[in-house]
N, C-alpha and C positions, 0 to 999 in steps of 0.2 A: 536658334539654339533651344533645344528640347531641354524643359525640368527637369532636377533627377527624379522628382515623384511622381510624373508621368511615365517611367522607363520601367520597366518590371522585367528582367532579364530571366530567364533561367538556368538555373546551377545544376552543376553535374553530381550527381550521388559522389562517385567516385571522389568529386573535390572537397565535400565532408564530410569525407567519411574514411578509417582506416579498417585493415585487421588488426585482430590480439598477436599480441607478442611482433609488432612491425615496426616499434617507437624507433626512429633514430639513434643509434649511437652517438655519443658525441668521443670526438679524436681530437687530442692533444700534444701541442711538442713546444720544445723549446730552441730560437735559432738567433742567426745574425741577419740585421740588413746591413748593405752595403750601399756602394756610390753617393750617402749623403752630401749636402752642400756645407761643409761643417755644422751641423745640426744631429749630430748624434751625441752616446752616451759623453759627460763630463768625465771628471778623476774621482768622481763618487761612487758610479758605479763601478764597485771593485770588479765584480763578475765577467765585465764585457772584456777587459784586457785578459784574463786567465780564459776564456772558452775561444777567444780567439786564438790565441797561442794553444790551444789544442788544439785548434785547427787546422795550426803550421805546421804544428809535428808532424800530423797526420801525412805533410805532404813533404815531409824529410826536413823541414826547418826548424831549426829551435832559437827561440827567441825569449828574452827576460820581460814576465808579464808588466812588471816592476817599472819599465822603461816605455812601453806602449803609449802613448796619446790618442786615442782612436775619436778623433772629431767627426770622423766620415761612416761611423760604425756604430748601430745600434744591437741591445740584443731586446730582444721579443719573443712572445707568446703568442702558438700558432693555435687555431682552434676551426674547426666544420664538423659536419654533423656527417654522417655513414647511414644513407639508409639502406634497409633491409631490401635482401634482393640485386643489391649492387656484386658487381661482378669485378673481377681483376680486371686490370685498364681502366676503368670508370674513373671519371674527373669530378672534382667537387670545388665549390667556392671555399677560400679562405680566407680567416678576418684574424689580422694583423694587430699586435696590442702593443706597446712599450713598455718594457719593464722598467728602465734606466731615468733619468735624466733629459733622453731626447728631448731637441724644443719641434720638431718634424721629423714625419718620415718620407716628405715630399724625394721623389724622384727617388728613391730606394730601389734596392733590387733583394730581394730574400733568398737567401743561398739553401742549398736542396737539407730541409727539415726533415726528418722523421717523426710521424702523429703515432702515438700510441692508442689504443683505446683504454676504457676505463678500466682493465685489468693490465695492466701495462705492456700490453702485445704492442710490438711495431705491424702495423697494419698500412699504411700510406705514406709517402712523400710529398712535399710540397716546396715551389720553388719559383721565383718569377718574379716583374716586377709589382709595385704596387701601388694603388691607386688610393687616395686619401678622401678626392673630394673637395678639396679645398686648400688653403696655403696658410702659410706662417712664415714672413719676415721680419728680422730686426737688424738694425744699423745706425750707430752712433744714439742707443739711447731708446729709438724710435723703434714701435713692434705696428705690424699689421696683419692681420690675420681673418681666418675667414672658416669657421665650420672647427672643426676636432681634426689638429694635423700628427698626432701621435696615433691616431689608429686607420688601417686602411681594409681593402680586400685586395685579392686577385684574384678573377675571376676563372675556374678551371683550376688554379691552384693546385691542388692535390690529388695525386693520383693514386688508388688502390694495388696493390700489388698481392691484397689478399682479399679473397670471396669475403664480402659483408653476410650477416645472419640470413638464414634461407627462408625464403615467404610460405607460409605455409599451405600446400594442395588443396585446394577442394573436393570434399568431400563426398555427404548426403544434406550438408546445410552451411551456408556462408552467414559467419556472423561478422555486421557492420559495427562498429562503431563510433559514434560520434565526435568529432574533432573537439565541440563545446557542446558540452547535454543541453538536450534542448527536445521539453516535451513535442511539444508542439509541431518541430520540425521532424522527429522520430516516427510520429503519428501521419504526417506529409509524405515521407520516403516508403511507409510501409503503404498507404495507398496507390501513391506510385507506381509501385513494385507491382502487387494486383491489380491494375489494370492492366499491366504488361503481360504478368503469371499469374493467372487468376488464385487466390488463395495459399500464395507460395511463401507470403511474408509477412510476421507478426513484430510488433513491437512488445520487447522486456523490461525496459524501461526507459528514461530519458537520455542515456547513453547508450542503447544498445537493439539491434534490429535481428531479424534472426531472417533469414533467406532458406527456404527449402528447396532442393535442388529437384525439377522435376525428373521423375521416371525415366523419360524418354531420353535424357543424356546419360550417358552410362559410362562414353569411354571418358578419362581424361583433357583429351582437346575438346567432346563438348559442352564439360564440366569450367571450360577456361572460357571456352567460348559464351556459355551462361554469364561466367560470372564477370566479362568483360560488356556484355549489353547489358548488365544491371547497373555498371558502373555510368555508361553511359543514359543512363534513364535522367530526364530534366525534372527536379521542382522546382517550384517558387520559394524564392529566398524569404526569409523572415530580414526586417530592418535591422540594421546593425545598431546599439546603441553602445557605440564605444567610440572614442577620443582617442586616436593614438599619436604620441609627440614623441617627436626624436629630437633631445634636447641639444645631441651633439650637432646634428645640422639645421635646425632651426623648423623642424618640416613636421606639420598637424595634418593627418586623416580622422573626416569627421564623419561619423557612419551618417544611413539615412533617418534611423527612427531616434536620436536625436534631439533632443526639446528643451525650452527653457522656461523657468515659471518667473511671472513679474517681477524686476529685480532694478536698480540702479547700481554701476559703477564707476568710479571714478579712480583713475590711473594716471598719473602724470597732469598733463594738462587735458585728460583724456574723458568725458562723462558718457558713458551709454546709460541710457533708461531705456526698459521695457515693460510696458502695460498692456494688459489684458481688460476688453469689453465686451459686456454682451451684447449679441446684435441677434435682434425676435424677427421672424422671419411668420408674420400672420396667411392664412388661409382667404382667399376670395371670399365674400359676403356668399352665404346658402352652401358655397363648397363643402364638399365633405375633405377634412383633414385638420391636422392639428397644427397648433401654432411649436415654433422648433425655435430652441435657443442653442445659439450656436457662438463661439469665442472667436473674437478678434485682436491680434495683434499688432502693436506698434514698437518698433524698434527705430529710436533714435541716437543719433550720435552726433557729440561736437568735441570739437578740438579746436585749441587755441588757436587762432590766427585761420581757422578753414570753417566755419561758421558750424551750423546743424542740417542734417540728413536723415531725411526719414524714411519709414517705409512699412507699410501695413501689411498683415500676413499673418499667415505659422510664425511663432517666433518659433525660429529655429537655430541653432549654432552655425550652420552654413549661413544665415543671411547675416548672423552678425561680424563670422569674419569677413567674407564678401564687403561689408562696408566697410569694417576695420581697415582691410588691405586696402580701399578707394582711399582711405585717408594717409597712406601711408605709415601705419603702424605694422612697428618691424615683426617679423613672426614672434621671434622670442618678447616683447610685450604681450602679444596675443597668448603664449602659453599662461604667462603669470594672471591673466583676466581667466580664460577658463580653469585653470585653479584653485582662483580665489571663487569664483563660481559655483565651482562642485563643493568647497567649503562651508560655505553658505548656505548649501540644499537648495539652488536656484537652476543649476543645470543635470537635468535629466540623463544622465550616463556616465559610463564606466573610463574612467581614466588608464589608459595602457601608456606607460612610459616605457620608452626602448631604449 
C-alpha cells in the first residue's frame, strides 16, 4: 500500500476553478413522504394532516384534517442546488429534511414536490424514494438506531422543467475563479496556462485568473474549444488542511497537510500523547556540509484493557485516527478528541462541519 505522501496526483483547472456569475442556485419546496413504517409525523404536527387533505381535494376527495392520524405520513423540506448551464430535463440530487415529529424516514417514498428558486419561480419537480443511510427502531421501550434517520437524499431526484441561468460565452479573455482563494495555487494555474499558451494568462489576485484568448481562435467553437483545454490543463494540488466531519453519520475526512503540535489527551478511558524530538543528522568527518536538525515524532496510545501503541513519524491527524480506529474508538469519540484538539491550538487545521 502506497503513502498518501508519496502520491502527488494532478488536478484539473477546471475542478477549482469557476466562472462569474455560474454560483449554483439553490431550489426549494415543500412536500409529503409516504409508505412510512408508522414513523411519521404525530398529532403535533398540525400542518401534515391540513396539506394532506389538500392533497385529496386535489384528487376529488374531501376529508376532515381534524380526523387524520397520518402515522405513515411525513411532511418535509426538499432542497438541491441548480447549476448554471443546466437545461430542461436535467436531473439533480435531493436532500430530504423533516419538518414534523417524524422518528424516520426509512423506506419513504416523496410524492412529486415542486422546488422553487430563491425568487419563488417553480422551476423543478422532485419525486422518488429515499435513501437515509441508516435506520431507527423502537419497540416496547427499546430504540436502536444507526446515523441521522429524519434526513435522506434521492438521488436524480429532481428534474428541471425550466432552463437554469445561461453560462456565460467567451469571449477575448476567460476569467477563472477560484473555488478557495489561494495565492499560491492562482500563481500554479497561471504558469500552467503559459506553458500551454505562452503568455495567455495573468493572475489578479488570490481568487482570480484572467485567461487571454489567442488571436488564432476567432469563431465561437474555437473560443469553446480553448477554453475546454484550459479546463483540462493538470497542476499540482496544494495539501488540504481541513478536517471535515459529518456529525450526522459519524464520517471524518482529513486533508493531507494536516499536522499536530505535541499534546496529551485523555477521553474516557482513552490517553494519546504526542511528543516531538530533535534528531541532528551530522556530516562525515572533512565532508563538506552541514549538520541539519530535523523533528521526530511519537504518537502513542492506550486504552483501558488494550495496553499502549506506538509509533514514530509526522505526527500527523491521519496516523492518530489510524490507531484510534485499531483500538476501536467509535468515529464520533474521534470527532470529540479532534475538537478538543483544535481548542487547544494543538491541531494544525481548519474544522468543516457538515
Amino acid at each position: 500500500m502506497c503513502s498518501a505522501s508519496l502520491i502527488q496526483a494532478g488536478v484539473r483547472i477546471g475542478d477549482i476553478t469557476n466562472y462569474p456569475n455560474t454560483t449554483p442556485l439553490t431550489l426549494t419546496g415543500y412536500g409529503l413522504v409516504v409508505g412510512l413504517a408508522g414513523t411519521g409525523d404525530g398529532s403535533k404536527a398540525t400542518f401534515t394532516p391540513q396539506t394532506f387533505a389538500t392533497m385529496l381535494k386535489n384528487f376529488g376527495i374531501e376529508v376532515n384534517p381534524a380526523e387524520l392520524k397520518l402515522k405513515n405520513v411525513a411532511a418535509v423540506m426538499v432542497t438541491c442546488e441548480l447549476q448554471a448551464g443546466a437545461k430542461r430535463g436535467t436531473r439533480s440530487d435531493v436532500v430530504i429534511s423533516s419538518l414534523g415529529d417524524a422518528t424516520s424516514l426509512q423506506g419513504g417514498t416523496l410524492l412529486r414536490t415542486v422546488l422553487q428558486d430563491p425568487w419563488a419561480r417553480p422551476v423543478a419537480e422532485a419525486q422518488g424514494p429515499i435513501s437515509i443511510g441508516g435506520f431507527n427502531f423502537e419497540a416496547t421501550g427499546s430504540r436502536v438506531s444507526r446515523n441521522h434517520a429524519v434526513a435522506g437524499r434521492i438521488p436524480g431526484g429532481a428534474m428541471l422543467f425550466e432552463n437554469g441561468p445561461e453560462l456565460p460565452a467567451p469571449s477575448d479573455s476567460i476569467v477563472l475563479v477560484m473555488n478557495q482563494p489561494d495565492l499560491s495555487m492562482a500563481v500554479e494555474i497561471t504558469r500552467a496556462i503559459n506553458l500551454h499558451y505562452q503568455e495567455s494568462a495573468e493572475t489578479k489576485d488570490p481568487s482570480t485568473v484572467v485567461v487571454y484568448v489567442p488571436t488564432a481562435f476567432e469563431s465561437m467553437s474555437d473560443r469553446l474549444a480553448f477554453q475546454s483545454d484550459v479546463e483540462h490543463i493538470e497542476v499540482e494540488p496544494e495539501g488540504s488542511d481541513r478536517i471535515v466531519i459529518n456529525e450526522r453519520t459519524g464520517t471524518i475526512v482529513i486533508g493531507t497537510a494536516v499536522s499536530l503540535l505535541p499534546t496529551a489527551v485523555a477521553h474516557g478511558n482513552l490517553t494519546v500523547e504526542i511528543t516531538d524530538e530533535p534528531v541532528i543528522s551530522q556530516p562525515n568527518p572533512f565532508a563538506q556540509g552541514e549538520t541539519v536538525v530535523e523533528r521526530q515524532s511519537r504518537i502513542s496510545v492506550e486504552n483501558a484493557g488494550v495496553g499502549l501503541k506506538e509509533v514514530e513519524g509526522a505526527a500527523s491527524a491521519g496516523e492518530v485516527a489510524r490507531m484510534l480506529n485499531s483500538l476501536g474508538v467509535a468515529p464520533r469519540d474521534m470527532i470529540a478528541i479532534f475538537q478538543g484538539l483544535k481548542a487547544a491550538g494543538a491541531l494544525r487545521a481548519e474544522i468543516v462541519i457538515i
